[in-house]
C-alpha positions in Angstrom: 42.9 -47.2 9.6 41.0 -46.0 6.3 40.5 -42.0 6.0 38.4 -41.1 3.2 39.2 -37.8 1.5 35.7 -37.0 -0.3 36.2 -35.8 -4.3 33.9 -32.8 -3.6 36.3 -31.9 -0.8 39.8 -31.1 -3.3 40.7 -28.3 -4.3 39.1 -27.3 -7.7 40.0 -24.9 -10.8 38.0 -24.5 -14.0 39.9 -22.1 -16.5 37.4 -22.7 -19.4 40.5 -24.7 -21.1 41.2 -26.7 -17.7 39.1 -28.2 -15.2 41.0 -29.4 -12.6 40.5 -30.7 -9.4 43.8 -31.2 -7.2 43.6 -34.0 -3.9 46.8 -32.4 -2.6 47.8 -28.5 -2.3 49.1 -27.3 -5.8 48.7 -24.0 -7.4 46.1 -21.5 -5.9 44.5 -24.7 -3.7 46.5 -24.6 -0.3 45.3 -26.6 2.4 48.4 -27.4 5.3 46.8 -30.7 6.0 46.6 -31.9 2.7 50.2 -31.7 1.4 50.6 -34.7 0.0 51.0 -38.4 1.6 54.5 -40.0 2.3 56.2 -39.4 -0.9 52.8 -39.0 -3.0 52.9 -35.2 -3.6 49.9 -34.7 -5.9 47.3 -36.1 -8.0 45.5 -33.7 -10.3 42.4 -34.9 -11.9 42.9 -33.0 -15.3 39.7 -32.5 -18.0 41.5 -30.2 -21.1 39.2 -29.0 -23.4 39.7 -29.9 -27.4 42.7 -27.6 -28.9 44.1 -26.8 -25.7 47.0 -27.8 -23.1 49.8 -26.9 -21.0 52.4 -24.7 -23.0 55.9 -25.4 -22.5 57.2 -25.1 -18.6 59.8 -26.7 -16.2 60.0 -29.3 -13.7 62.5 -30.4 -11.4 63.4 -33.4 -8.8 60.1 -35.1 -9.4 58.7 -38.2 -11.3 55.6 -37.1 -13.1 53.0 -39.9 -13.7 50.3 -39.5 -16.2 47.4 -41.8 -16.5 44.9 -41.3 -19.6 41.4 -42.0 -18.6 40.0 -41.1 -22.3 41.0 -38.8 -25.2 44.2 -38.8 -26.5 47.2 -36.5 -24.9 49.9 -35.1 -27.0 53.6 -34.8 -24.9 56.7 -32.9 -26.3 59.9 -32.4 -24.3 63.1 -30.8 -23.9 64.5 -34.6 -24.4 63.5 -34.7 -27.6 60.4 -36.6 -27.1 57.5 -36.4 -28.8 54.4 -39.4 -28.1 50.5 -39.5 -27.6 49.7 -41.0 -24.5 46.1 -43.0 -24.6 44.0 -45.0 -22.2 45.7 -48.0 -20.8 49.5 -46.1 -21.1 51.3 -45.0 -18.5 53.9 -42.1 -19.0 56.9 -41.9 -16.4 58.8 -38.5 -16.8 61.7 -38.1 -14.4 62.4 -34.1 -14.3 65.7 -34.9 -12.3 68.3 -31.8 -12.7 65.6 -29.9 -14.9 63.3 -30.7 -17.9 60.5 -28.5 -19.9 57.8 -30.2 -21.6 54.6 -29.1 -23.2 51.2 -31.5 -23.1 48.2 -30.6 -26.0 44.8 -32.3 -27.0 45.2 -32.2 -30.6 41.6 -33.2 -30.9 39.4 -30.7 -32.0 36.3 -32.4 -30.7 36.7 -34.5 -27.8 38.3 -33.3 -24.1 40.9 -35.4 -22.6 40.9 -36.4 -19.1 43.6 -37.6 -17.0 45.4 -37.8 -13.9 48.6 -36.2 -13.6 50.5 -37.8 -10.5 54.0 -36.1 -8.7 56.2 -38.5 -6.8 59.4 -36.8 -4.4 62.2 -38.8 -5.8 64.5 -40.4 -3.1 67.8 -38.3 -4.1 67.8 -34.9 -6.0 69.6 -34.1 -9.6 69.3 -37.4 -11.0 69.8 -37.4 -15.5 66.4 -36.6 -16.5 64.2 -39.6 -18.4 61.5 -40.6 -20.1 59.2 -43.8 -20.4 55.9 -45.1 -21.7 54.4 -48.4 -21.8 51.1 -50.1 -22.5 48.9 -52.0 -19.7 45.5 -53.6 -21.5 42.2 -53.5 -19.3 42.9 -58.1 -19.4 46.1 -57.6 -17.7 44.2 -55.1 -14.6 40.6 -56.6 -14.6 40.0 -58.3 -11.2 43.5 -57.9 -10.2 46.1 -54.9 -9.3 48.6 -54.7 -11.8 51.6 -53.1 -11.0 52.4 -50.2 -13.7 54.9 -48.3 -11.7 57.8 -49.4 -9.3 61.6 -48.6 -8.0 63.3 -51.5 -10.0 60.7 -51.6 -13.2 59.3 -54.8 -11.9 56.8 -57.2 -14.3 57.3 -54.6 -16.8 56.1 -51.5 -15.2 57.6 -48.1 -15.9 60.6 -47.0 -13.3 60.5 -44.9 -10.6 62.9 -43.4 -8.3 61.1 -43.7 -5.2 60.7 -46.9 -2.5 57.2 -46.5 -3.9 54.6 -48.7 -6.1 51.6 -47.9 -8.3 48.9 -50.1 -9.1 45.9 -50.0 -11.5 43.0 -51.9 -11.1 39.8 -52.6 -13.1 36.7 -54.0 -11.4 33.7 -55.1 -11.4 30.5 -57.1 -10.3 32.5 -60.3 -11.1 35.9 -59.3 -10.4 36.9 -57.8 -7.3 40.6 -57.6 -6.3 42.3 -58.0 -3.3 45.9 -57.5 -1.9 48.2 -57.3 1.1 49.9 -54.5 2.6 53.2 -55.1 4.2 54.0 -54.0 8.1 55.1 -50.7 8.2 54.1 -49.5 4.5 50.9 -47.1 3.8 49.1 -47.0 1.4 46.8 -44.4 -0.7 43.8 -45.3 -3.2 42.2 -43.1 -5.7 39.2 -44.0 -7.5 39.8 -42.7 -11.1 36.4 -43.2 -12.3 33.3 -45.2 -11.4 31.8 -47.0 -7.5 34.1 -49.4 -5.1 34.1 -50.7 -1.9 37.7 -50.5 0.2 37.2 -53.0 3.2 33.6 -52.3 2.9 33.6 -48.4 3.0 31.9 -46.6 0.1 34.1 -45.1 -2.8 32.6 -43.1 -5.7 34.7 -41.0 -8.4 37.3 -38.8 -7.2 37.3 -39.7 -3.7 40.6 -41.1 -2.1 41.9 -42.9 1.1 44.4 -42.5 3.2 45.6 -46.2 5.0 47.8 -47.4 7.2 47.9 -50.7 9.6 45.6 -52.5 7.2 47.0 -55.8 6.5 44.6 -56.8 3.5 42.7 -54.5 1.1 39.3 -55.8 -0.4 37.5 -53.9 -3.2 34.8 -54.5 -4.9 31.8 -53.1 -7.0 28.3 -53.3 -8.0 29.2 -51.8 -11.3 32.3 -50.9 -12.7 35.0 -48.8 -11.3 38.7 -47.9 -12.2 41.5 -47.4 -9.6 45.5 -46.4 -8.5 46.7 -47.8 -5.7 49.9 -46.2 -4.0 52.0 -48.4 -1.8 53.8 -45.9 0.0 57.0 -46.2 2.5 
């Protein structure tokens, strides 16, 4: 079973400094039936205008995943840690007991636009952490390459969740396919660009929702970028 969750369907925010469009309820967007999926909790797709950013708030009991899709995003936190996360990164930030952090576009020119990702973690008031690592467009074209997992598997970032995130990049000559275990569901977000899932149609923003699929195709007739959740 595939359910496709149309992009023009989210919830959607534009603040002049943040246009934001949210799959899952978050903020002043509440929908019951769309509260998140298994452990996947939300998935804001996050445009911040040059200059501007999220001042300096807390989080708790929840690994924060951002993916850059373009522009450059500047990260402070009450760790002590202060990075710029670009395309092809992948920042894991697990708020365990408590952690404040800040995120800025330091451009003055050019917006920055990425997804911002909350995963439940399996136990509560675990040390807060911090990780970021690099996945080049070789390593994901034509395949999905796993960037996040519960064990920090093939060198993707740790999570503290029986959950798995992949990133894939795809094309006319390079589609991608892979296997769902029995009992495990699974949720795909196209981050940017036109795919087929099994067939079905996929443009920009849209997600699905899938369980009892034993093998996931996806291809495109031009380009397309996507996260894939294997989910428990």
């Amino acid at each position: 079973m595939i359910l496709i969750r149309k992009a023009a369907e989210r919830g959607h925010a534009d603040h002049g400094w943040l246009d934001t469009w949210h799959t899952f309820s978050f903020a002043d967007y509440y929908d019951p039936a769309q509260m998140g999926y298994s452990s996947l909790r939300v998935i804001n797709d996050d445009t911040v205008a040059p200059g501007a950013g999220f001042p300096t708030h807390p989080h708790r009991d929840m690994e924060i995943v951002t993916y850059v899709l373009s522009g450059a995003l500047e990260h402070k936190d009450s760790m002590g840690n202060g990075t710029v996360i670009r395309p092809g990164e992948v920042q894991r930030m697990s708020a365990g007991s408590g952690i404040t952090h800040s995120e800025f576009n330091a451009s003055a020119t050019e917006p920055v636009h990425l997804l911002q990702i909350w995963i439940e973690t399996a136990r509560k008031g675990i040390a807060p952490s911090y990780e970021q690592k690099y996945f080049g467009a070789e390593e994901k074209l034509g395949r999905l390459r796993l960037v996040a997992s519960p064990d920090g598997s093939d060198g993707s970032v740790t999570i503290h969740q029986d959950a798995k995130l992949y990133a894939a990049l795809i094309d006319r000559d390079h589609g991608a396919e892979t296997r769902l275990p029995a009992g495990r569901r699974a949720w795909l977000q196209v981050a940017r660009g036109t795919a087929r899932l099994n067939g079905m149609e996929l443009a920009a923003g849209d997600g699905a929702r899938i369980e009892g699929e034993s093998t996931l195709h996806l291809e495109s007739d031009g380009s397309a970028e996507i996260l894939l959740f294997d989910l428990a």
